[in-house]
ZAZA-605901 format. One record per residue (C-alpha): residue in one letter; x negated, y, z. Coordinates in steps of 0.001 Angstrom, whole numbers, padded with zeros to 6 digits, always signed. Layout:
aXYZ/...
! end
This chain:
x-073262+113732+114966/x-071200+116098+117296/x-071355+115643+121032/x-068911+112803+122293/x-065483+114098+123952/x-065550+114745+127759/x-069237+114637+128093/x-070615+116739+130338/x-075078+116293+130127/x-075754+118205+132784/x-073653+116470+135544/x-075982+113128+134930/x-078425+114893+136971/x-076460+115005+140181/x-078203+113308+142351/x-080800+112473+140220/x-084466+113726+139663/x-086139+114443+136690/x-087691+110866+135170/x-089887+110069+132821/x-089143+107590+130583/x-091045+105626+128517/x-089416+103117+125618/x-090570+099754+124258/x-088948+099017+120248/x-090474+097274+117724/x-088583+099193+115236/x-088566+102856+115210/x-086279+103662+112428/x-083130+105262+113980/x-081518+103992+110948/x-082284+100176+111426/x-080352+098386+113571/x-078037+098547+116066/x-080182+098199+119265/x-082514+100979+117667/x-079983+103781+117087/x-078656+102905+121049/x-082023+103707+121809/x-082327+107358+120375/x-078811+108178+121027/x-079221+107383+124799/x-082853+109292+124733/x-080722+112052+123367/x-078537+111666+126651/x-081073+111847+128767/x-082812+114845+127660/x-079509+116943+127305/x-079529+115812+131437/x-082876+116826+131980/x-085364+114133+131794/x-088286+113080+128704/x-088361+110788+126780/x-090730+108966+123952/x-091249+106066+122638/x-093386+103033+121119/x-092592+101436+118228/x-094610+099276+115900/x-095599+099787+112069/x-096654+096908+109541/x-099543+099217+107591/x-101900+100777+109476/x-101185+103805+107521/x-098110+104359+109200/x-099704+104765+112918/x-099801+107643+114797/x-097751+109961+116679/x-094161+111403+114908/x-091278+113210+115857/x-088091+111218+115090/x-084472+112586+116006/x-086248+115035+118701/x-087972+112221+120426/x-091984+111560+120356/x-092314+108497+119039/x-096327+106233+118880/x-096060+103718+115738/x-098698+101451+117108/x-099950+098714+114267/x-099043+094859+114528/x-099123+092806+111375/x-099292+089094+111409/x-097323+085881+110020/x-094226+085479+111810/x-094645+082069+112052/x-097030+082930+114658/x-094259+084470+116799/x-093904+081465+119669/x-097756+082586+120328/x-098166+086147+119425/x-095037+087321+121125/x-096309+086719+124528/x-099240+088884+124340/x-100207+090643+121254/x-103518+092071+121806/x-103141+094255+119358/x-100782+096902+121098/x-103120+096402+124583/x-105125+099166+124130/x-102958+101460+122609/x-100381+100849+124775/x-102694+101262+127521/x-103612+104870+126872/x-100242+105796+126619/x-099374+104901+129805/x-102468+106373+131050/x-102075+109789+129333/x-098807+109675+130085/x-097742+107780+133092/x-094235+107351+133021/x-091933+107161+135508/x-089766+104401+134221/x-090751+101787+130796/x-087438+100521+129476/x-087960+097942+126554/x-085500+096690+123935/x-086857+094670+121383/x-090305+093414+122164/x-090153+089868+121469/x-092130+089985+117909/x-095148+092846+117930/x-095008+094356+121151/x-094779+091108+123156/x-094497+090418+126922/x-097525+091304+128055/x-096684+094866+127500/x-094465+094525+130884/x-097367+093560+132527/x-099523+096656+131471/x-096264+098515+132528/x-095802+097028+135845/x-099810+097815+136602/x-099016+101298+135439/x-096987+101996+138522/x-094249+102633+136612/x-090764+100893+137374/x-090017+098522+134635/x-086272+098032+133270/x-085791+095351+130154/x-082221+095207+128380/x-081562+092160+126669/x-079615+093106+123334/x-079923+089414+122085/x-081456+085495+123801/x-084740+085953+122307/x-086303+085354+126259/x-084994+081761+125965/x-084249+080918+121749/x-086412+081551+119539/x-083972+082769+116854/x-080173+083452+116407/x-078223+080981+119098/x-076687+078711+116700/x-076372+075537+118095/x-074487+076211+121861/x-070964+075570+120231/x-070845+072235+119244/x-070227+073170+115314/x-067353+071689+113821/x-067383+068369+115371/x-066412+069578+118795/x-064327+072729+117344/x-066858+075097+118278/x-065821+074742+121680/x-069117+073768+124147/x-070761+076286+126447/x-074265+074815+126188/x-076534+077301+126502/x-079565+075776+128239/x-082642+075468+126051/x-084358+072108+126321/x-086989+070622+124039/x-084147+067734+122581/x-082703+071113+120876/x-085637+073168+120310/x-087828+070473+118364/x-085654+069535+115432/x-084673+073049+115737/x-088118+074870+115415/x-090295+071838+114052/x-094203+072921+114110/x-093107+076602+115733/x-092032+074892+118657/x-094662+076291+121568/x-094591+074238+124545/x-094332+076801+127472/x-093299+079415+126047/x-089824+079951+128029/x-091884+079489+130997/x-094262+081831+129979/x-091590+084460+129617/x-089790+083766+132824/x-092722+084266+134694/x-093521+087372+133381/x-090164+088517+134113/x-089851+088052+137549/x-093182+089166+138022/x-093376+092485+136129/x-089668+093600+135732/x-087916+095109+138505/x-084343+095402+136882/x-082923+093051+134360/x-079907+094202+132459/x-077720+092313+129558/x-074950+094188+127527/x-072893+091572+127341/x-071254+089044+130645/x-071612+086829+127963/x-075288+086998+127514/x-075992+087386+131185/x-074353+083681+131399/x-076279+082446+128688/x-080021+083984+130196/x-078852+082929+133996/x-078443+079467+132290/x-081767+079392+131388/x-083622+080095+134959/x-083476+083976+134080/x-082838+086689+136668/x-080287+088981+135404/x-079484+091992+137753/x-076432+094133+136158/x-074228+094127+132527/x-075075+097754+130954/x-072414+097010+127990/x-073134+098988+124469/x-071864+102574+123938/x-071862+105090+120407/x-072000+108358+120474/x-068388+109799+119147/x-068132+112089+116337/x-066916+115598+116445/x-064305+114638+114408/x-062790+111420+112422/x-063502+111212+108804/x-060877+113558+106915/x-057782+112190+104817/x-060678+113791+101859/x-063411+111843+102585/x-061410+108516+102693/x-059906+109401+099223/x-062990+110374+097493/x-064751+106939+098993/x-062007+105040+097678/x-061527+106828+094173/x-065700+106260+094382/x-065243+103036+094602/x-061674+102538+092181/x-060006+101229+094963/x-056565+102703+095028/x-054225+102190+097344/x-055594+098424+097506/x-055218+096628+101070/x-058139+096249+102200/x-060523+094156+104725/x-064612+094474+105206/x-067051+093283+107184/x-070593+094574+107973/x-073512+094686+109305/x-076572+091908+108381/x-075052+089737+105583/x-075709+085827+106576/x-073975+083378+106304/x-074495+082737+110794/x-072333+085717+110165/x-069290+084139+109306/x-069423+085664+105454/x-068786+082702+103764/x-065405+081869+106128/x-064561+085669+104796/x-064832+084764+101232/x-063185+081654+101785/x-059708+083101+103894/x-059803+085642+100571/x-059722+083008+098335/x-056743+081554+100842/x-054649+084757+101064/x-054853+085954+097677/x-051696+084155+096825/x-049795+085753+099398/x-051615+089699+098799/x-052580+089949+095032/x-053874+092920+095856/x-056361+092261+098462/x-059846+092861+098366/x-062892+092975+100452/x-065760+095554+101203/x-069297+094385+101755/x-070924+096990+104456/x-074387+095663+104400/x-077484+095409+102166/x-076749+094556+098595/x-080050+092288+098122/x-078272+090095+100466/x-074929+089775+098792/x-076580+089430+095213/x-079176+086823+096868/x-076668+084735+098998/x-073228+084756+098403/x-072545+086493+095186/x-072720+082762+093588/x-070095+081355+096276/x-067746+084266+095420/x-067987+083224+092093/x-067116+079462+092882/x-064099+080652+094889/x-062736+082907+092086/x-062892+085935+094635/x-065599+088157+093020/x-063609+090604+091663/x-062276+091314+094907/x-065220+091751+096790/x-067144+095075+096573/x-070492+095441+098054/x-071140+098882+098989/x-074821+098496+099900/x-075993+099906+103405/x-074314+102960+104399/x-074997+105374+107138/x-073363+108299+108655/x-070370+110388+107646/x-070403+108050+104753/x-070201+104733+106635/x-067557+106342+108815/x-065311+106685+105776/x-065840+103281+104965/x-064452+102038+107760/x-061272+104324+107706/x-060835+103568+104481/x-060280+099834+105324/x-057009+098355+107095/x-058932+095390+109111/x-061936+095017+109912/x-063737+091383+110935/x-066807+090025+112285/x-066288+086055+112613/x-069977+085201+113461/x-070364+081733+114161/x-074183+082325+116210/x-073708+084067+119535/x-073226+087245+118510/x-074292+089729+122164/x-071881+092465+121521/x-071628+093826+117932/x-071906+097591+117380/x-069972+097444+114223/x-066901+096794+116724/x-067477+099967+117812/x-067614+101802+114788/x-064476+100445+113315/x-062406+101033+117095/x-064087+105273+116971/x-062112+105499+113342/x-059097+103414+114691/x-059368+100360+113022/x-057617+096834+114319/x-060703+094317+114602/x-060414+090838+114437/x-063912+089288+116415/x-065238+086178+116977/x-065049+084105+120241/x-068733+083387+120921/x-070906+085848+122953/x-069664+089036+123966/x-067511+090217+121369/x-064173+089115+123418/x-065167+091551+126084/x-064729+094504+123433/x-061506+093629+122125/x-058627+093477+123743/x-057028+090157+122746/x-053285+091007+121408/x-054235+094794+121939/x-056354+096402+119972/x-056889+093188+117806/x-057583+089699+117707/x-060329+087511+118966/x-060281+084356+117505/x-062684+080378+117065/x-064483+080842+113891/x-064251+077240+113487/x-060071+077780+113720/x-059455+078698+110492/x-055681+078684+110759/x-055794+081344+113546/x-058107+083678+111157/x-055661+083474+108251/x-052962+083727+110534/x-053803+086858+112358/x-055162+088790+108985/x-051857+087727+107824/x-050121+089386+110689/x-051641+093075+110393/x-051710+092845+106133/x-047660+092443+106528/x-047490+095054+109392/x-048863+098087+108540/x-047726+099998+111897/x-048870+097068+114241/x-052333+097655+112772/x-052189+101078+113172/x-050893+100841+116659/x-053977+098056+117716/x-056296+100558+115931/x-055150+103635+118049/x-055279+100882+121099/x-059185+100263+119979/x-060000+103927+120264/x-058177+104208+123557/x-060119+101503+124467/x-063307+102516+123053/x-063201+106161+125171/x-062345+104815+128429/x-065423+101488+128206/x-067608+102709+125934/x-068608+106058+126218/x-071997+106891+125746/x-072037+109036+129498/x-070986+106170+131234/x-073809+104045+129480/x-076189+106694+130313/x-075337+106780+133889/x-075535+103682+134289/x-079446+103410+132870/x-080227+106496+135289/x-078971+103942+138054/x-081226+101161+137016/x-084249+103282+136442/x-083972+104697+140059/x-084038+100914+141606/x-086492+100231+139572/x-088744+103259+140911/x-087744+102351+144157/x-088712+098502+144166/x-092037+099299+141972/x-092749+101735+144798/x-092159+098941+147592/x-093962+096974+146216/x-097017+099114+145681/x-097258+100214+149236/x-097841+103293+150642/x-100672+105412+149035/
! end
């Protein structure tokens, strides 16, 4: 991808010496998962400004360890295999990445550790061996893994209070008939402990999800909100064709969601407002961004029922220049989660190639779309409001192109990938700083 518009590297390093940094994230394929690919395209940032960068990541065969270069970065697979059931225990300190981890840090002794996504192979304890590394310690929370120990599902209510409570306190009257025999007594107070103790700066990247950790006795120091790098260029009028004439769509209307297909997702109210609007759009039909095992497995059968299949076209997952003409070639785009959903990259991607988005209300997806502007934020329990404001943009073509050009407006001036990055390089110097007060002078 081509450098984003208006960045300038090198002026990240004003004021600003050269740091070492050091990631935590259990997954280390670029191409898996949103949190992931934030990862290497901010390591990129960094080392266009000056500083180094690697990473840890964790494999499931032991044939996969080792040390690999992966989109310019150094990256150590470190191995961690074990029933995921075990995850309420394992997660807070997997002895398997100690003394791995531990060399690294010793050979390499960081500056600054910033971790993503440790809560399954890499656990807690790695902040620990961090913190007694010297180095300042910086955890992002891209989801409420420190208090749930899943997808936040049950902190609206559901239908009988129209989605519409704020509850987000875990408590063991939720957690038990929740989790059953996973259920680990302790464990949130395990994992608050070790953050106040070994993590100097906190950050969420959502306001959303900062209110749902502070709810739960977490510190949370700052809101670093998700970024993408731009492309050089939008997808041409070309690509767009050929994707459609790929796919025998014509000049269809159409709608799409993406990302993981489940039905926490909000895919079955998708299939369901399809089945509702095809009256009034004979045309309409839907594109499937996501794995196709997933569609076939889950709701393939429920498309069926509805009398929607035909409509629906699963693409299976798509990446790159090709996934950016996916999205142009659609007219709205939606992600109606009903779980908390922190942020949701695939926002992003649809406001870079000027797409309208319609979002759900719970988490943090209201504080990337503008409400009215650059599309619609709606209750995924309100189904009239859904079917309402698709309605709206499928009958007027220029309002959705106007809220689309709004969305990439909006996307430049909040969530540009330099103003991401300096605000990490901000976080990492406090951290240095308070990991150095604390240590005491040498």
């Amino acid at each position: 991808m081509g450098r984003e518009r208006g960045a300038r590297p090198g002026a990240l390093l004003a004021g600003v010496s050269a740091v070492k940094i050091l990631f935590l994230c259990e997954i280390g394929d670029p191409g898996v998962g949103s949190s992931t690919r934030l990862m290497y395209q901010l390591a990129r940032r960094l080392r266009l400004a000056g500083h180094k960068t690697r990473a840890v990541c964790t494999v499931r065969q032991e044939r996969d360890t080792g040390e690999r270069e992966v989109e310019g970065m150094l990256v150590h697979h470190l191995h961690s295999d074990y029933p995921l059931r075990f995850r309420p225990w394992r997660s807070l300190h997997n002895r398997a990445i100690d003394g791995p981890l531990e060399k690294i840090l010793g050979a390499w002794r960081p500056d600054v550790v910033h971790a993503h996504l440790i809560h399954s192979h890499i656990g807690y304890h790695a902040l620990t061996q961090a913190a007694r590394s010297g180095a300042g310690v910086v955890f992002t929370a891209h989801d409420v893994m420190v208090f749930c120990y899943q997808k936040l599902t049950c902190f609206h209510g559901g239908a009988a209070a129209g989605g519409e409570l704020r509850d987000y306190r875990a408590r063991a009257a939720k957690c038990i008939p929740c989790q059953r025999l996973r259920f680990r007594p302790g464990r949130n107070r395990v994992i608050r402990e070790v953050l106040a103790r070994d993590v100097q700066r906190f950050t969420t990247v959502s306001h959303e999800l900062r209110r749902a950790i502070e709810a739960n006795g977490i510190r949370v120091h700052s809101t670093v909100h998700n970024a993408i790098e731009l492309a050089a260029s939008p997808p041409g009028e070309g690509e767009v064709r050929a994707l459609r004439e790929q796919l025998e769509l014509g000049q269809r209307p159409l709608i799409a969601l993406g990302g993981r297909l489940h039905e926490q997702k909000g895919v079955g109210l998708v299939l369901e407002l399809l089945a509702e609007l095809a009256p009034r759009h004979p045309d309409l039909a839907l594109l499937v961004l996501g794995h196709r095992e997933a569609w076939e497995g889950e709701f393939r059968a429920r498309a069926q029922a509805l009398g929607v299949e035909e409509r629906v076209i699963p693409t299976g997952w798509l990446a790159g220049a090709e996934l950016r003409a996916a999205y142009a070639a659609v007219d709205v785009f939606l992600m109606p989660s009903l779980c908390f959903d922190t942020f949701g990259i695939v926002n992003l991607e649809a406001m870079e190639v000027a797409r309208p988005v319609i979002g759900t209300s719970f988490g943090g997806v209201p504080e990337v779309i503008d409400h009215g502007v650059s599309g619609f934020v709606a209750n995924p329990f309100d189904r009239h409001a859904w079917r309402e404001h698709l309605s709206t943009l499928l009958a007027n073509p220029d309002l959705a192109r106007g809220m689309g050009r709004a969305g990439r407006h909006r996307l430049e001036q909040h969530f540009s990938l330099e103003s991401m990055t300096t605000a990490y390089l901000a976080e990492y110097e406090a951290a240095r700083e308070q990991a150095a007060g604390a240590a005491g002078p040498s």
